[in-house]
N, C-alpha and C positions, 0 to 999 in steps of 0.2 A: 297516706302515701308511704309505697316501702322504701326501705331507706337504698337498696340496692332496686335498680332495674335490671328485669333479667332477660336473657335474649329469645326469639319465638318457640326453642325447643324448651326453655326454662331451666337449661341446666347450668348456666354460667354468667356472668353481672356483663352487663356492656362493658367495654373497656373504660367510659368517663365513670362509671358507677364502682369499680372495681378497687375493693382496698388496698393499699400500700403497706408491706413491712415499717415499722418503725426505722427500722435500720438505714433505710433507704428513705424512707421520707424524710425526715430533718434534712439531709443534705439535699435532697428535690427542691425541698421549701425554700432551703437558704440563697437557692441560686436563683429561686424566682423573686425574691427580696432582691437579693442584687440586683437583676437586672431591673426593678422598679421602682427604685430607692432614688435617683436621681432627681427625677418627680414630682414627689412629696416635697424633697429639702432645697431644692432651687426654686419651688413656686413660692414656700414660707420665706424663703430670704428675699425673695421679689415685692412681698407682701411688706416685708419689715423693713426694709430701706426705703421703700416707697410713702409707707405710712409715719417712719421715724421712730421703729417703736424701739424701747428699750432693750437691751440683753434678754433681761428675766422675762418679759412678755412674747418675747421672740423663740424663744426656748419654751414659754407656754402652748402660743400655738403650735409650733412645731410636734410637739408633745399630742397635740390633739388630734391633728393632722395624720400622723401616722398610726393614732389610735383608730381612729372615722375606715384609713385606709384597710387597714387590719378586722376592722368589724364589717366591712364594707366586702372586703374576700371573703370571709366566712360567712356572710347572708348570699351572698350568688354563687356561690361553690356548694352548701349545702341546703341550702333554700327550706323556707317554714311558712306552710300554707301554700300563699297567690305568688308570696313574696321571692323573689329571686331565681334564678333560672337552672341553678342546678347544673351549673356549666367552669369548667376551669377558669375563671375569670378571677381578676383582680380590680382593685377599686383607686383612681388616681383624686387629684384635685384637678379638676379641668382647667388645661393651659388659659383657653380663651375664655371660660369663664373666668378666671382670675382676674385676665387685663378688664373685664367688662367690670369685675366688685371692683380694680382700684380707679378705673374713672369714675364711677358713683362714689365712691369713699373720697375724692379728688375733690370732686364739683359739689356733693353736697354731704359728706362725713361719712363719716367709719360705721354710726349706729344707721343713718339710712339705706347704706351700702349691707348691713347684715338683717337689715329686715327687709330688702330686697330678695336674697336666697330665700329668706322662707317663703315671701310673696312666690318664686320661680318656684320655687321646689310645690309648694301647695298647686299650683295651677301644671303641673306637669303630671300630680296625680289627678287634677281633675279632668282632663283632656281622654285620656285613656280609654275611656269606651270609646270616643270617637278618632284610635288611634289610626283607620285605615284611611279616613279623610284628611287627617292634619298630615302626615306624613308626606302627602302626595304633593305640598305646597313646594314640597322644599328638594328638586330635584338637585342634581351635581351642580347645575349654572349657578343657583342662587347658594348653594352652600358654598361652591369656590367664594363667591365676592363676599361672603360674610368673612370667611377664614381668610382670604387675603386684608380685606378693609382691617380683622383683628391682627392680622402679623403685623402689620405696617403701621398700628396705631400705639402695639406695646414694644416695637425697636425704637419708638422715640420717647417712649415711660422706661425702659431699659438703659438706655442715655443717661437719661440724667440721673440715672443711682451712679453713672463715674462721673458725669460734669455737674453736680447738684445743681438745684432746683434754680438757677439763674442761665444754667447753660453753657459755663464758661470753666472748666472743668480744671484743674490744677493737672501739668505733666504727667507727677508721678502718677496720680490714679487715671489717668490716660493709658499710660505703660501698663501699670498694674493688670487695667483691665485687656492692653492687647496680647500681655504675658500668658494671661489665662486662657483666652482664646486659643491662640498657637497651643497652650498644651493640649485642651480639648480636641483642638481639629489632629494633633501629634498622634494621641490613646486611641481617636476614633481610626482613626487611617493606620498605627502599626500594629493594634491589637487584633484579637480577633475572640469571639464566642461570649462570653458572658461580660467576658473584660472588659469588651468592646461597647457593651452595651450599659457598661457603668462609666464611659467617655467625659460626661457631664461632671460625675464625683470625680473622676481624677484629675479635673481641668481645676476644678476649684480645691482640691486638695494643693496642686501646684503652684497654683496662685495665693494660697495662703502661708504654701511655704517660702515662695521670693518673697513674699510681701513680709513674712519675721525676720528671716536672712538678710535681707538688705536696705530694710526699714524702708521701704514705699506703703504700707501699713503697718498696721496693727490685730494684733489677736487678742480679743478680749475675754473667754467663756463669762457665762453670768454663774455667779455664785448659789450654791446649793448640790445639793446629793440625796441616790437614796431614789425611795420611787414617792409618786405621787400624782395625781388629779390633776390635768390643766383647766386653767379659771374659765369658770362660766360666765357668759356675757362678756368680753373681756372690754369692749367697747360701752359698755353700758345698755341701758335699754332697748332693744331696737323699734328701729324708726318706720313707721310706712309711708311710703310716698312713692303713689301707684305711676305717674311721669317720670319720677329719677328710678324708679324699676323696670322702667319698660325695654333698655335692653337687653336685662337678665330674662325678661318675662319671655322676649321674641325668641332669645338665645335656645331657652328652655323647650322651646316648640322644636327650633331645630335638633336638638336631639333625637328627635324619636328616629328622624332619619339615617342618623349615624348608628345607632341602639341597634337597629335592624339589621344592616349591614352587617357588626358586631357579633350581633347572636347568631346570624346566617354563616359565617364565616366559623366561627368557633364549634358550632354544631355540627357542618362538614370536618372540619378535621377531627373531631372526638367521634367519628363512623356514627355520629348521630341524626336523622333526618330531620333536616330543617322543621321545626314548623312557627312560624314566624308570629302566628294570631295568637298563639298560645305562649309561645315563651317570649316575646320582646315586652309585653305588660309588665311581665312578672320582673324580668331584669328591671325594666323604667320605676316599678315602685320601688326596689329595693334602691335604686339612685336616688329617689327623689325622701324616701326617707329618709338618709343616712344624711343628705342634704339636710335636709328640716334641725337633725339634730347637729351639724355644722354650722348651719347659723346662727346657733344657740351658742357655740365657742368660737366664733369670728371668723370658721373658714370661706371660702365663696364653696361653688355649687361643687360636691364630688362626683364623680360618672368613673363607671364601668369602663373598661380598658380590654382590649384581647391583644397587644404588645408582647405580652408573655408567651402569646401562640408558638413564637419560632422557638422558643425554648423546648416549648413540649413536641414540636416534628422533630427539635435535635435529640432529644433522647430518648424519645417513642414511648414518653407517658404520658396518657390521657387524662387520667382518675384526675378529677374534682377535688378530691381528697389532697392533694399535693397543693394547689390553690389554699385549700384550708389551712394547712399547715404552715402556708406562709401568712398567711392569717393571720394565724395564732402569735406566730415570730411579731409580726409589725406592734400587734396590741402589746407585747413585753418589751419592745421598743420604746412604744410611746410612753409607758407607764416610767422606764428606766431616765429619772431626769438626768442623771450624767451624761448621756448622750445628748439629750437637745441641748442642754446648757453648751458643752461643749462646741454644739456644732452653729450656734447662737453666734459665736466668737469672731464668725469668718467675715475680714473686711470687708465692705461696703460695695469698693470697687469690684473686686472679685466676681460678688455676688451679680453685678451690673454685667461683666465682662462674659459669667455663662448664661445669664438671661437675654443676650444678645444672641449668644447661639442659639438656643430654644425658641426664640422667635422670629428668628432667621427663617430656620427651617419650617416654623408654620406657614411664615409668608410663602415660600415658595410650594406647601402644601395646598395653598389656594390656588395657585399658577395648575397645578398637577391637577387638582379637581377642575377647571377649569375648562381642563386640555378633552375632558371627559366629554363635558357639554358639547352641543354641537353649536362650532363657531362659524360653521362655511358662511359663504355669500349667498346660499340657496334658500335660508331660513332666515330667524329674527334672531337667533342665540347672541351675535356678533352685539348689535343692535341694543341688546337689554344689558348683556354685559359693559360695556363702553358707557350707556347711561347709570347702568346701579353704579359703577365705577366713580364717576366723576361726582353722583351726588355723596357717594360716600367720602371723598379726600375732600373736598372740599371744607368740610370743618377743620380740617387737620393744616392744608392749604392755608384757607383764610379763616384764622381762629373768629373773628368779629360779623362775620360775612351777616349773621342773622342778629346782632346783637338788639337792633330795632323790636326783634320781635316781643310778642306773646312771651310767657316762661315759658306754658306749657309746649309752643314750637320752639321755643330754643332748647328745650331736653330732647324733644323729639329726631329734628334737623340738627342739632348742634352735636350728638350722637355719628358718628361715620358710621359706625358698624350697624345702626338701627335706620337709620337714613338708607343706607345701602342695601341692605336687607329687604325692609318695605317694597325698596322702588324694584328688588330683581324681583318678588312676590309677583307684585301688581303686573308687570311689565310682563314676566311669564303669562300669565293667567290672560292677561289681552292681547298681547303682540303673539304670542304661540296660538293661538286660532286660525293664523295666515302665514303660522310656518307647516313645513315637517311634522310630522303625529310624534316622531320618536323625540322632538324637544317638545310634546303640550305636557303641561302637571296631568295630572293624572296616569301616568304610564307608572312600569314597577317603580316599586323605592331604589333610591341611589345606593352603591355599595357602600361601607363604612367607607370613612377616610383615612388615610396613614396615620402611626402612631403620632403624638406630639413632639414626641422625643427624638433628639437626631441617633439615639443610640439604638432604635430599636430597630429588628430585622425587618429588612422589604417583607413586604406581604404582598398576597392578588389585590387586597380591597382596595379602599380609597385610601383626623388624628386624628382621629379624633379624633390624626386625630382629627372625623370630621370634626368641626370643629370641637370640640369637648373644651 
């Protein structure tokens, strides 16, 4: 494969294929860091207050995290072989995959929870020849209730990083974390352009600055300098345990839905024709390996991201190339441990108080996808929704509701997001025979879903961030 594409007269590179000056690419790159940096370092703090981990561990995954991210742009920006799509894309940690590893890591530990990504990530490369039927499972209705069921299951894992794990939460880190918020929603609403869309870092930057200034926390970095390796295994072993993986596993299918969307969306704006059978394989493997080697350093699942799009309609560069170069930035990031050590440091609350927003906004990204479906009174959409709904909260509702059962029903049912999931599948696939054609599975794939992040520009598509 050449490394430029060139266009049908053969005299000049597509605009996505098209090299960048030096001069000019380091500051492209750096701006697309910015605006996806918030990401990476609010899902690892989410990660480490939830699990308890230490400074030095926290600083490790972080470390790794934006290494995955950085190798993760540079396989789908310039792609080797099948692998990657050869598309200005960037690589995040997916939001709702997170909340899915920290309720596995919750209910049954940290090594079953990272030997579940690889369980998700191996079965998403195995699906892939049969990528035009699985996709079809999972239109807007059923991906809304998954991405709602997930908003609504990690604002109450977000809680308790300020009220810890009993629920009853001290003042100050109450304030702390309302201090943060208000800056967040302050950057998002009086900034604008790149600034705007690093909201997230500046909410937690301010909240860790009340929080030294007036002693409602503390700021810790972990100790060390220099560059270096984050620890392999960090969890130990990983665990399989094919029932406490089974919402990473469902999760993973729903991707391909959003993946398409993703690639559709990105290929139009780089004046490149879609072509869906061809390029969303290639982007899904380059996910689901970068995963593989994630769960080997204790991340959850990583996925592809096109968030960065409105970057590249504001400065009318296309090239691939500028993806890469942020790439390259994120991997001397990750390597550079003064940064994660440092950013290791940021109190507890804090952390709780932007992961509140982040999951705010997914929640109501489910409400948006939702609105997509058809809910009238003339179909069954209303119907399926209202029931995947309620068997989804119902764990979250009445934590014990199944405690009678089976294990193997109580991971399955005891699950919202998997529970909920299931039932909009089934529900779709029977109740949509006696609706409407344009809500039965099988019609096209749904469009991607909105980014995860509240800082990223509106787009046509659907965060995920379908769900990611």
């Amino acid at each position: 494969m050449t490394a430029l594409r060139t266009t049908t007269a053969g005299h000049a590179p597509e605009p996505v294929d098209a090299p960048v000056p030096a001069r000019r690419l380091v500051p492209l790159a750096a701006q697309h860091v910015l605006a996806m940096i918030a990401a990476p370092v609010s899902t690892v703090f989410l990660v480490a207050g939830t699990l308890k981990l230490p400074p030095a561990a926290t600083a490790s995954l972080l470390s790794a995290v934006l290494l995955l991210c950085g190798a993760g742009a540079l396989l789908q920006s310039l792609g080797v072989w099948r692998i990657g799509g050869r598309l200005p894309f960037v690589m995040l940690p997916g939001g709702a995959a997170t909340a899915l590893f920290l309720q596995i890591a919750q209910e049954h530990g940290a090594p079953v929870a990272a030997g579940s990504v690889l369980l998700a990530a191996a079965l998403l490369l195995a699906v892939l020849p049969l990528y035009g039927r699985v996709v079809r499972l999972f239109p807007p209705l059923v991906m809304g209730v998954t991405v709602l069921l997930i908003g609504i299951a990690m604002i109450r894992v977000a809680a308790r990083l300020v009220t810890g794990p009993d629920g009853t939460g001290e003042p100050r880190a109450v304030l702390l974390a309302a201090l943060t918020v208000a800056a967040t929603v302050a950057a998002y609403v009086l900034l604008r352009g790149v600034w705007r869309q690093t909201s997230v870092l500046i909410g937690m930057a301010a909240g860790t600055a009340v929080a030294v200034t007036t002693g409602l926390g503390a700021f810790a970095p972990a100790a060390g300098s220099g560059f270096a390796l984050p620890a392999l295994l960090p969890f130990g072993t990983p665990r399989f345990d094919l029932p406490a993986a089974l919402p990473l596993l469902v999760f993973s299918l729903t991707t391909l839905a959003e993946i398409t969307g993703q690639t559709v969306l990105n290929s139009e704006t780089v004046g490149r024709t879609p072509a869906p059978d061809r390029d969303v394989p290639r982007v899904a493997r380059a996910d689901a390996l970068v995963s593989l080697v994630g769960g080997l350093f204790g991340t959850s699942l990583m996925v592809t991201s096109a968030e960065n799009i409105g970057i590249g309609r504001l400065t009318g560069v296309r090239s691939r190339f500028v993806t890469a170069g942020a790439g390259a930035l994120l991997v001397v990031l990750g390597l550079a441990t003064p940064v994660s050590r440092v950013l290791a440091g940021i109190p507890e609350a804090v952390v709780g108080g932007s992961a509140l927003v982040v999951y705010a906004v997914i929640t109501v990204m489910g409400v948006e996808m939702l609105r997509r479906a058809d809910l009238s009174g003339a179909g069954t959409g209303s119907l399926t929704a209202a029931l995947a709904l309620t068997v989804g909260l119902l764990p979250l509702l009445s934590p014990d509701l199944y405690a009678g059962f089976p294990g193997w029903a109580r991971t399955i049912l005891g699950s919202g997001v998997v529970a909920g999931t299931l039932t909009a599948v089934l529900l779709t696939a029977v109740l949509g025979r006696f609706g409407p054609e344009s809500g039965r599975p099988g019609d096209d794939p749904p469009p991607a879903p909105t980014p995860v992040t509240p800082e990223a520009p509106p787009r046509s598509k659907g965060s995920r961030p379908g769900p990611r």
